[in-house]
N, C-alpha and C positions, 0 to 999 in steps of 0.2 A: 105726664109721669112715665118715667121707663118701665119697661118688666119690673115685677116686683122679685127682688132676691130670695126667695124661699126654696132653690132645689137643695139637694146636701151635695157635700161632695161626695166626689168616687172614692176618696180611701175613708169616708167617714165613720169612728166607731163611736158613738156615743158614750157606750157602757165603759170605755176605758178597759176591760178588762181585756183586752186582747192583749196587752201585754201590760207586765208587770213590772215595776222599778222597785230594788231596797226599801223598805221602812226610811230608811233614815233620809234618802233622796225624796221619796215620797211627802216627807214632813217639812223637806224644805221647798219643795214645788210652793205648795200652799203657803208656806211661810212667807215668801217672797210674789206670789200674787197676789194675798192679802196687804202685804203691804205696799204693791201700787197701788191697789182699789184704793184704802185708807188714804193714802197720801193723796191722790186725786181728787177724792172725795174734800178733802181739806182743802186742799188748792180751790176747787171750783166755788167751797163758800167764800173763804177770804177773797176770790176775786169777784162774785158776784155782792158782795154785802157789803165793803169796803173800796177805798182808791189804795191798797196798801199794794198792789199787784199790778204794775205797767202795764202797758198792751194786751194783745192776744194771748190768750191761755187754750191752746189744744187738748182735751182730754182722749186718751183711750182704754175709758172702762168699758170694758167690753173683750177687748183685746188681750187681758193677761197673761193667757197663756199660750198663747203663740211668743209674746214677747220672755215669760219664765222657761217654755222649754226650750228656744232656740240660745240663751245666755247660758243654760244650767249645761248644757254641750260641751259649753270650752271650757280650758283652761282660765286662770287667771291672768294668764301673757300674752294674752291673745287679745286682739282689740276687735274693736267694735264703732260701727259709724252708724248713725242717728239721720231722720229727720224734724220737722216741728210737731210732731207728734211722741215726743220720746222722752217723757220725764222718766218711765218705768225702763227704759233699756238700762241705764248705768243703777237706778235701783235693784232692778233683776241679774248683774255684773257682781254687784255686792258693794253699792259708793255708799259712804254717809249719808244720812236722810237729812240733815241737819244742814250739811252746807249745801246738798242740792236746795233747799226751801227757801234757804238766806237767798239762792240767788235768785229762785222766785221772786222775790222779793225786792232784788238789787241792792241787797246788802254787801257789803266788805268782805262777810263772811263767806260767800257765796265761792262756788268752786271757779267761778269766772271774774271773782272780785266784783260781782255784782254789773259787770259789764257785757253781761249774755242776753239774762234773763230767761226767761220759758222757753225759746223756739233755740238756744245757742245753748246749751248744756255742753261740759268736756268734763271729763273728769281723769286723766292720762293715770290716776293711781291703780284704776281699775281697769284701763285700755280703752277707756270711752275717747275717742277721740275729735269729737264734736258731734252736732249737730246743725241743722240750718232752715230757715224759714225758706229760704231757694231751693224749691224742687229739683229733685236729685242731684243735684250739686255735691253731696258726699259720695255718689257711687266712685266719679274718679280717685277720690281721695282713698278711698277702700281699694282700689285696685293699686294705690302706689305704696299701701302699707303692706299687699301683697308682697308686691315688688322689692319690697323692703328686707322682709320676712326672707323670702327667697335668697337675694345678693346676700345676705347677711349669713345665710346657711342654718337658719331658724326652722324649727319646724312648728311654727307658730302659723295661725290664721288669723282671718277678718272677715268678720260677719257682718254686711252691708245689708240695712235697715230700709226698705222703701215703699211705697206705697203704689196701688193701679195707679192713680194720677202720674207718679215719678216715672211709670212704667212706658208711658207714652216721649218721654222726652229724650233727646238726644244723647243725654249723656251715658242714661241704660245700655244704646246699642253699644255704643263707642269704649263703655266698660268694661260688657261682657265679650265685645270682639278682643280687646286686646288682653283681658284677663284668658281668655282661651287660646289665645296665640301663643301665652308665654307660661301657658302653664299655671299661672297661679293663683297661690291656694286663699280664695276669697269663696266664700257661701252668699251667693246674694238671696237675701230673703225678702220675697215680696208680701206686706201686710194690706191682703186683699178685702178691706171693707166695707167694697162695694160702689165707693165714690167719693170722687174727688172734690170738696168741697160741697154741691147739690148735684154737680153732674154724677149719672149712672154709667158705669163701667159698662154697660150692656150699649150705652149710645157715645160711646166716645172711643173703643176697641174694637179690631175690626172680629179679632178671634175673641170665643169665650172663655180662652182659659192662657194667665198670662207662660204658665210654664212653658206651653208651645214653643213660646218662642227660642227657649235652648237646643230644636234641632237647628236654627239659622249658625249657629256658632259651634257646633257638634259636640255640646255638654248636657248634661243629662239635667231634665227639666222634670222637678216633682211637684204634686199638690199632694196638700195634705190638709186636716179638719183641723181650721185654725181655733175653735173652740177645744180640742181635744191636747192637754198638755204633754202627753206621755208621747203621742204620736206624733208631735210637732220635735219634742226631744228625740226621738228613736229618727225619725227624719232628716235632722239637722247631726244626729251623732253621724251615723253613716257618712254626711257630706264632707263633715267633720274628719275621720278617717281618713277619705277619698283625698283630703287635699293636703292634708300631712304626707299622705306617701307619694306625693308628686304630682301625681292625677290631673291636675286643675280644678275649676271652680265647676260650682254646681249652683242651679237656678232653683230654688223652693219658692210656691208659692203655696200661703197660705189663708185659707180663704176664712174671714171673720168677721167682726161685726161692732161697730163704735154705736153703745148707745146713747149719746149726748148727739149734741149738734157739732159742728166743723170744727166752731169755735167758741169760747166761753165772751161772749160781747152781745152789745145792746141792741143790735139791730135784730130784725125780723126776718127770720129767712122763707122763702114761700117755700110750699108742703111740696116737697119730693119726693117724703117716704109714707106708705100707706101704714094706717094700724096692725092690719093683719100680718105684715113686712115685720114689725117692728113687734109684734106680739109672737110672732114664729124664732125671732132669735133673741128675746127678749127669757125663752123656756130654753133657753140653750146656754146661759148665764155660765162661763167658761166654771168659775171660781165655785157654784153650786151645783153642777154635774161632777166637778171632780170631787169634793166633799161626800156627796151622796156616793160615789163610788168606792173612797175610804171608809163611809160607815157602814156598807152594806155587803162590801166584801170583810169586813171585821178585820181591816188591817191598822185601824186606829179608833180608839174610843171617842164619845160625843165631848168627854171630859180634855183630853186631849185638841180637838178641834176649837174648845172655848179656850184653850188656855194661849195656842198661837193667835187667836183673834185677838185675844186680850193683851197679850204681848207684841200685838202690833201700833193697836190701838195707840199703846202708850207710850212705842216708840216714834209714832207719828207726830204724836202729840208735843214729845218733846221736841222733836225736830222743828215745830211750828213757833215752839216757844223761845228755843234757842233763835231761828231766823226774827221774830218780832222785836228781841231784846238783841240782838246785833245793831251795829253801828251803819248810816249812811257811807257811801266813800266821798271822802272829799275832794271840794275842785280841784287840788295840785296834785289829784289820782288820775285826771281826765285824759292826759296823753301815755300816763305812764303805760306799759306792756305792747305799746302800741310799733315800736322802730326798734331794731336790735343793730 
């Protein structure tokens, strides 16, 4: 077993209070991490208790709010690139809950006609513009919607979604070199939770801290307390900023913590993470520090906090129901989208 993940980070504020957001952004933080927990939470029964849900199913409850405050940053014109870990980026974007779960499911319904499934989410209504079970394989694609954004004379971004494990492969350097060549305006966010798959980031990197790496490309490399929502938003606004006015891209990493396993499947995977590990970020519960933060600085009532649970609850719910009661796609759908 590796080092056990228990230090905090350097910018870490637990209490959230070091700075404050609106009421009304405040209500949708929580609104939108509540409703990945919910919807994950869904996901992983219907794939554990049923065959209604194909392959591998990735969860990151654990993660919400590194994923809610780096989305609640942008614009709505702004895209956003995924990996297999990412049903909450286009929900935290603002997509329908309903047709992301049909495609869960690989229904019709589904934002990819049921032909994604879990690790292949798009959703281009809301700027999601894929994901992929191939490790880092979206960073290029993020650096040519920069590209895009740029020649176009947009002052639009793209916020690239990756993980330590993506962090090690080729295509990060090759990204962020030429995203810093040319100036553009891409935020690559690294979702640092510790390990790729069972491997520890502590025994597969050679440095402990992935931001380092943006002096090799001369852009500015931040970490931030991937359990802390507010701070991850004030983080990514800033990079946010920095790349609308020209600047280029900026390197976040945020450091967080998935508490399920790699993957939602049958097999057994042998014990990589200690209890103590997993009891230390397990009281760091993103969606319940922040809660406890709104109720104790009295910026929202406990009545309030049940009513967006409850209004999540049951828009999940429909989303599940809607994907159940959707239609298969049929064989003479098999090649269609596929040749233009």
């Amino acid at each position: 077993m590796s080092a056990e993940l228990l230090s905090d980070t350097p910018s870490e504020s637990s209490a959230h209070s070091a700075k404050m957001v609106p009421k009304p952004l405040a209500l949708e933080m929580l609104r939108r991490m509540l409703l990945i927990r919910i919807f994950e939470e869904h996901a992983v029964h219907i794939r554990t208790t049923s065959d209604a849900m194909p392959g591998f199913v990735h969860i990151a409850i654990g993660q919400e709010a590194e994923i809610v405050g780096a989305c609640l940053a942008l614009r709505q014109d702004d895209y956003i690139t995924g990996n297999h870990r990412s049903h909450g980026h286009p929900i935290a974007k603002g997509a329908e809950l309903g047709p992301l779960m049909a495609e869960l499911l690989g229904k019709k319904t589904g934002v990819c006609r049921g032909k994604g499934g879990s690790m292949h989410l798009a959703s281009f209504a809301v700027g999601s513009l894929g994901e992929s079970g191939i490790v880092g394989s979206l960073m290029p694609v993020a650096v040519g919607a920069g590209l895009s954004a740029q020649m176009r004379g947009t002052d639009q971004v793209c916020l690239c979604f990756f993980g330590d494990g993506g962090a090690n492969c080729g295509p990060f350097h090759e990204s962020l070199n030429l995203a810093a060549i040319w100036r553009l305006p891409v935020i690559f966010l690294c979702e640092n939770n510790g390990y790729a798959t069972t491997t520890s980031q502590t025994s597969a990197t050679a440095v402990p801290h992935i931001a380092s790496r943006a002096d090799a490309y001369g852009i500015p490399g931040n970490i931030v307390d991937g359990q802390n929502v507010i701070a991850v938003y004030e983080s990514v606004s800033a990079a946010v900023r920095r790349a609308r006015a020209g600047d280029g891209p900026t390197l976040i990493e945020a450091k967080t913590y998935r508490y399920r396993e790699h993957a939602e499947f049958e097999m057994v995977l042998p014990r990589y993470r200690s209890e103590r590990e997993m009891s230390h970020w397990l009281r760091r519960d993103p969606i319940d520090e922040f809660t406890e933060h709104l109720l104790t600085s009295a910026r929202v009532s406990g009545a309030e906090v049940e009513a967006l649970r409850a209004a999540a609850n049951a828009e999940v719910e429909a989303a599940v129901e809607f994907a159940e009661s959707s239609p298969m796609p049929g064989p003479e759908e098999l090649l269609q989208h596929l040749f233009k």
